[in-house]
KOLMITOR-478211 format. One record per residue (C-alpha): residue number from 1; x, y, z; residue in one letter. Coordinates in nm, 3 decimals. Example, Ala and Ser with C-alpha at 12.3 -4.5 7.8 and 13.67 -1.06 7.14 Angstrom:
1 | 1.230 | -0.450 | 0.780 | a
2 | 1.367 | -0.106 | 0.714 | s
This chain:
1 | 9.065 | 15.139 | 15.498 | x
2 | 8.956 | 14.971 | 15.858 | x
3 | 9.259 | 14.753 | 15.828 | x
4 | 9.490 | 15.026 | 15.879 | x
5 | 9.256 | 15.159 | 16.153 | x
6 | 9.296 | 14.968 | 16.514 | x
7 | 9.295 | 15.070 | 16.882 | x
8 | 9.578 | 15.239 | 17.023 | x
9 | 9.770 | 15.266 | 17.330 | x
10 | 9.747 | 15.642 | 17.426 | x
11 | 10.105 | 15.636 | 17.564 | x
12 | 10.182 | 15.589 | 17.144 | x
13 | 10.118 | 15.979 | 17.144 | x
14 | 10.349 | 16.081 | 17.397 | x
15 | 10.668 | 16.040 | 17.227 | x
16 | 10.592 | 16.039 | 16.852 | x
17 | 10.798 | 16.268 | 16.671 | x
18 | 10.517 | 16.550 | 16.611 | x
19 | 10.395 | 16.498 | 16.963 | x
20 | 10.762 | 16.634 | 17.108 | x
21 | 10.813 | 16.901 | 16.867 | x
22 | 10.413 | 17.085 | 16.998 | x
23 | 10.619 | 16.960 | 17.355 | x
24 | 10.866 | 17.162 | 17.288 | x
25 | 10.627 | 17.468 | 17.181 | x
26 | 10.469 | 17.475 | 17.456 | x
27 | 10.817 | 17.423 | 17.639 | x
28 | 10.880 | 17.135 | 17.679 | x
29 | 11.058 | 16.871 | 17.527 | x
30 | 11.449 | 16.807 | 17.509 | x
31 | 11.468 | 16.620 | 17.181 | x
32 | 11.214 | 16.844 | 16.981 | x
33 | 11.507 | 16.962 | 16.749 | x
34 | 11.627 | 16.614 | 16.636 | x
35 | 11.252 | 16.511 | 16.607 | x
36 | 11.179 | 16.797 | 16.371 | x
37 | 11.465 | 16.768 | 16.147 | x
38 | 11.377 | 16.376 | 16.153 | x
39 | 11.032 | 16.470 | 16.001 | x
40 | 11.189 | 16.745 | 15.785 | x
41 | 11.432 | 16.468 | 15.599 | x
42 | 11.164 | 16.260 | 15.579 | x
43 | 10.892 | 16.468 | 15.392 | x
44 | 11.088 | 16.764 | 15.216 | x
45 | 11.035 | 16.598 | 14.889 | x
46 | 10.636 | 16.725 | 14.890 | x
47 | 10.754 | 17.069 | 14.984 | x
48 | 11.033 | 17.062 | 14.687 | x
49 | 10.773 | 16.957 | 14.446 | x
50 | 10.536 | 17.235 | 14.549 | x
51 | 10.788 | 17.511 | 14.511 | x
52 | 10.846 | 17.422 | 14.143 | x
53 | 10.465 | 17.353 | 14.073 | x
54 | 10.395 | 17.732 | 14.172 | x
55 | 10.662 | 17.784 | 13.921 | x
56 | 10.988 | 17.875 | 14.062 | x
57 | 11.300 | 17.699 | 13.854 | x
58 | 11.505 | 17.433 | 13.998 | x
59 | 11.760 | 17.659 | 14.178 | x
60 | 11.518 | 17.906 | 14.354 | x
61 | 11.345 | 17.580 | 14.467 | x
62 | 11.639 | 17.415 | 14.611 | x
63 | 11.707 | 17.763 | 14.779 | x
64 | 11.363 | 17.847 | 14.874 | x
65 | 11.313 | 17.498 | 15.045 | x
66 | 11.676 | 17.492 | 15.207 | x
67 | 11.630 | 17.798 | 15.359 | x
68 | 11.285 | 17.759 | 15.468 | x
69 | 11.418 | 17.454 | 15.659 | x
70 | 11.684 | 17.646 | 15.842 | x
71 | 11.400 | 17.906 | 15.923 | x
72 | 11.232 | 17.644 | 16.065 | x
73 | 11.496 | 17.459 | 16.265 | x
74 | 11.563 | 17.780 | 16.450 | x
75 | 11.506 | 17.780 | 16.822 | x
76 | 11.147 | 17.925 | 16.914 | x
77 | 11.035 | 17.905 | 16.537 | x
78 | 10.731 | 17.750 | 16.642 | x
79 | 10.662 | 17.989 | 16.868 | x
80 | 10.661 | 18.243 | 16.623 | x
81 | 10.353 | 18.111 | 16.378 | x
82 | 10.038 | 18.023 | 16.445 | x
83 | 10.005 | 17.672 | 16.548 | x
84 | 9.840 | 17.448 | 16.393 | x
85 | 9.708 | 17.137 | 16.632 | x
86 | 9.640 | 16.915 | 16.299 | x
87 | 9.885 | 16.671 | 16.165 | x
88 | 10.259 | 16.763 | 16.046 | x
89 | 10.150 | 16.766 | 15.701 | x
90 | 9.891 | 17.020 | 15.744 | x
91 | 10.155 | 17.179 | 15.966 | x
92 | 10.455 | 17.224 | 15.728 | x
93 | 10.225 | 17.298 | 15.426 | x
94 | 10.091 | 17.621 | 15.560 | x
95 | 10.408 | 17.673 | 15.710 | x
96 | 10.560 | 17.675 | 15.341 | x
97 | 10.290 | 17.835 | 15.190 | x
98 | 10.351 | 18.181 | 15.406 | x
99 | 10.751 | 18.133 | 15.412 | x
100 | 10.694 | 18.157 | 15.021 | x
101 | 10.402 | 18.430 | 15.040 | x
102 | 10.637 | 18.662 | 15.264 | x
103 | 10.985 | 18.567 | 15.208 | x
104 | 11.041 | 18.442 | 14.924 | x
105 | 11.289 | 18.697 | 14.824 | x
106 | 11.514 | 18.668 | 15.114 | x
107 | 11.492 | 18.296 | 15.058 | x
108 | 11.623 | 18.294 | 14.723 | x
109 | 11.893 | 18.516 | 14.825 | x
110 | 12.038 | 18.260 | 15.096 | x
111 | 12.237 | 18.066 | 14.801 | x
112 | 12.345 | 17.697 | 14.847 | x
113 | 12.636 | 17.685 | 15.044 | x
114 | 12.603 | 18.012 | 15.231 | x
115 | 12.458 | 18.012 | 15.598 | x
116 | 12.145 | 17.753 | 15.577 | x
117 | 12.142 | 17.453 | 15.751 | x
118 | 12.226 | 17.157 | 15.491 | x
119 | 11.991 | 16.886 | 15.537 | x
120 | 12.166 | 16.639 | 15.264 | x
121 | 11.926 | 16.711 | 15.073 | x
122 | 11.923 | 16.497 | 14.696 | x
123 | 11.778 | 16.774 | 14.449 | x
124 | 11.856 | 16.597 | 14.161 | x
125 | 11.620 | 16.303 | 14.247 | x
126 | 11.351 | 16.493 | 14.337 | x
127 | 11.341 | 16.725 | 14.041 | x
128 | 11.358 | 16.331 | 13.859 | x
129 | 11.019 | 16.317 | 14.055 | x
130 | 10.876 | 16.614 | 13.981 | x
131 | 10.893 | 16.590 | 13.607 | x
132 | 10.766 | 16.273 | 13.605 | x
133 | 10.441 | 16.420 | 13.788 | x
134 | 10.130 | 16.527 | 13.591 | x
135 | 10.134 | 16.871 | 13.477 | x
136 | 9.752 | 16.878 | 13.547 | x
137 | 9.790 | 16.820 | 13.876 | x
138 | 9.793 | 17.155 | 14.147 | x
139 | 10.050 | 17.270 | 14.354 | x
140 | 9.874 | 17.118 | 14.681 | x
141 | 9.809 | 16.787 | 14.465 | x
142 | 10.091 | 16.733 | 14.400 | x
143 | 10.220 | 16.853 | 14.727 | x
144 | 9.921 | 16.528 | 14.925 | x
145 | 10.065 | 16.284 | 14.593 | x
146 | 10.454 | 16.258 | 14.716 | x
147 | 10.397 | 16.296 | 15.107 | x
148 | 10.131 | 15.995 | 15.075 | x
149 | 10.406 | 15.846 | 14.861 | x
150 | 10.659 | 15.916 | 15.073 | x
151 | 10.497 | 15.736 | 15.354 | x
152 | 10.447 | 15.441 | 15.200 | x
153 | 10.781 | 15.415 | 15.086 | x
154 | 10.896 | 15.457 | 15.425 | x
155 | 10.638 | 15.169 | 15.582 | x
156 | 10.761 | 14.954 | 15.317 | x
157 | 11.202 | 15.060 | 15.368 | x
158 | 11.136 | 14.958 | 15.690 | x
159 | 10.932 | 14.638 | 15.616 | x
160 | 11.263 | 14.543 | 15.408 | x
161 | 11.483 | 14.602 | 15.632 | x
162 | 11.304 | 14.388 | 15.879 | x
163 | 11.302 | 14.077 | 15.662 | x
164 | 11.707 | 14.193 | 15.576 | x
165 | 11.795 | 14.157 | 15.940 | x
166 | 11.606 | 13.788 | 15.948 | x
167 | 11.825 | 13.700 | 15.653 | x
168 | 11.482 | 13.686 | 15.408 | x
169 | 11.505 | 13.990 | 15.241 | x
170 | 11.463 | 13.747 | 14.885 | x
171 | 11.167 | 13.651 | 15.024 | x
172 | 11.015 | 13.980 | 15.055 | x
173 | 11.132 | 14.052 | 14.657 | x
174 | 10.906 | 13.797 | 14.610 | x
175 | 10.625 | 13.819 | 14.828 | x
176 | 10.614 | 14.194 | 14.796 | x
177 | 10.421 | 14.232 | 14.506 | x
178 | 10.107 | 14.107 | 14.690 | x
179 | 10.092 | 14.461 | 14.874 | x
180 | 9.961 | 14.632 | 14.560 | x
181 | 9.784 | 14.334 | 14.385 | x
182 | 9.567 | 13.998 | 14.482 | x
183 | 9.741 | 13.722 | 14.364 | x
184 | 9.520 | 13.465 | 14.227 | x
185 | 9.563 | 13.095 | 14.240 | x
186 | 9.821 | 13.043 | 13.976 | x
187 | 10.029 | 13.319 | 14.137 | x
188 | 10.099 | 13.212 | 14.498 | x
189 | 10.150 | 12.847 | 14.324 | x
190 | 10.401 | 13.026 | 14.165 | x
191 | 10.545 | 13.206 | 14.468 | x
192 | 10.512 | 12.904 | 14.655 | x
193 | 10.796 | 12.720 | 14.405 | x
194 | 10.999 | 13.062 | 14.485 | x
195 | 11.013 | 13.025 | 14.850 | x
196 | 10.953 | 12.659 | 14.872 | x
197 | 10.667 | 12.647 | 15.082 | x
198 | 10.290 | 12.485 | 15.010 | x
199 | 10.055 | 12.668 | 14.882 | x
200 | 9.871 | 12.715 | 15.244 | x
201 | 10.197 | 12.845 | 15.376 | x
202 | 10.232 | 13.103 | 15.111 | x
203 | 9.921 | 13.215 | 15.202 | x
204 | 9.980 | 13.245 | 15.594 | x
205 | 10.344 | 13.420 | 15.421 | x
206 | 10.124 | 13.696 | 15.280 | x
207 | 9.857 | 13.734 | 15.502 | x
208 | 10.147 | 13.824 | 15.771 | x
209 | 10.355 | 14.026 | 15.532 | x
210 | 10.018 | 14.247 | 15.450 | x
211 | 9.911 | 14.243 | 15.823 | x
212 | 10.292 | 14.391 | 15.923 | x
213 | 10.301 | 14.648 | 15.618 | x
214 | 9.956 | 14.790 | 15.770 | x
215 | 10.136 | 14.802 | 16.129 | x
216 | 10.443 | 14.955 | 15.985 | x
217 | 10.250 | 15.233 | 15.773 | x
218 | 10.042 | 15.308 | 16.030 | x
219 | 10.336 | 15.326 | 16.292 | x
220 | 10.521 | 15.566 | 15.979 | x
221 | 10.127 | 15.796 | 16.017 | x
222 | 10.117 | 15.833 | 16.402 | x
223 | 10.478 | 15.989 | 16.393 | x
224 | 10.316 | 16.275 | 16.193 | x
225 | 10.014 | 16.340 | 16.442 | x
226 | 9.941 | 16.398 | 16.807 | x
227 | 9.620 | 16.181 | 16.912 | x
228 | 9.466 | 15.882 | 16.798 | x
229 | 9.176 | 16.038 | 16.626 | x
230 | 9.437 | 16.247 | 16.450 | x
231 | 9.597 | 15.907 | 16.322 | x
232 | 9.279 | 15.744 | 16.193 | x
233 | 9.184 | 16.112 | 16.002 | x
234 | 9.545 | 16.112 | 15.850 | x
235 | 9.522 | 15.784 | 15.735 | x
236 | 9.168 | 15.742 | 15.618 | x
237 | 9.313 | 16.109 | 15.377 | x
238 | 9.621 | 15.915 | 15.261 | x
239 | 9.473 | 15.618 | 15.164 | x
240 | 9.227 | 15.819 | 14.985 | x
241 | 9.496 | 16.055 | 14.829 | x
242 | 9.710 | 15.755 | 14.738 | x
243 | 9.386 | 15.556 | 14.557 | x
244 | 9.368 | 15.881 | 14.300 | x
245 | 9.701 | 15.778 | 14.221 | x
């Protein structure tokens, strides 16, 4: 857990995507719009998921979560709930949770391809998600599951594409595996022959490639939160939510 905790910069706070959306609530803030639909793409997954859990069938979900996205994109939305001053996640759940409490009925009734605002949205793979979740699991399980998911997926998209752009992304196929397991002995011998390097420099290879993942997932956290003890809350729950994996 410490390694993904370290000291920040407060300045990281001032333009993270969830710090310029409160901006905007409290009026100011140009790009709050494109920051919130940013986060939106990002982490709709967790609220698709948690529609069906409470039951609703695949179409009322898609509708339920569309629309709830164009409510939410509005100008002055956030002005119009109480704010929360927690993390995004906390933020968006309760958000959904009273969009589907009070209007779920006018949701439903905004059909795909009438007036919501179309976020791209792939349906089909996240219903592929969702039924490969365990039925045991609650709505707001399974709601903490996919958005700790989803932000390791995104630490680790963008640790690709950094060793794409260096021309090594074969390299990370092979030295990726160490991010979820300790490779003994016999295994970074074995890498080592992959990547042509000794044994000590396969070592200093994953050592870096772990130390960069932590940077990048952490990086992926503080765009959901305001503050740094905000960050080091959020992360200490997701790491915690993604070990009861």
């Amino acid at each position: 857990m410490a390694d993904f905790e370290s000291a920040d910069k407060a300045s990281l706070f001032v333009t993270t995507r969830w710090s310029v959306v409160l901006a905007a609530r409290d009026g100011e803030g140009r790009y709050a719009t494109v920051a919130m639909e940013t986060l939106c793409k990002t982490y709709w997954r967790a609220l698709y998921v948690y529609a069906r859990r409470h039951g609703l069938p695949p179409p009322d979900a898609e509708d339920v979560t569309q629309a709830f996205f164009e409510r939410l994109l509005e100008k002055d939305y956030l002005k119009s709930v109480q704010p929360e001053r927690g993390p995004f996640r906390a933020f968006l759940q309760m958000a959904f949770k009273r969009f589907l409490a009070k209007e779920h009925e006018h949701a439903t009734a905004l059909r795909r391809g009438g007036n919501a605002k179309h976020l791209g949205l792939d349906f089909l793979e996240a219903e592929a998600v969702f039924t490969a979740d365990s039925p045991q699991l609650a709505a707001d399980e399974v709601f903490e599951a996919h958005w700790a998911m989803t932000t390791l997926q995104a630490a680790m998209t963008a640790l690709r594409a950094e060793f794409r752009d260096a021309g090594k992304e074969q390299d990370f196929d092979i030295l990726k595996t160490t991010l979820s397991a300790s490779g003994d002995g016999s295994s970074y011998e074995k890498m080592g022959v992959e990547l042509g390097l000794s044994d000590g420099a396969t070592r200093i290879a994953v050592h870096r490639l772990r130390k960069r993942f932590r940077e990048l997932f952490r990086a992926e956290v503080a765009q959901t939160v305001a503050s740094h003890e905000d960050l080091n809350e959020e992360i200490r729950h997701l790491v915690a939510v993604l070990a009861r994996g």
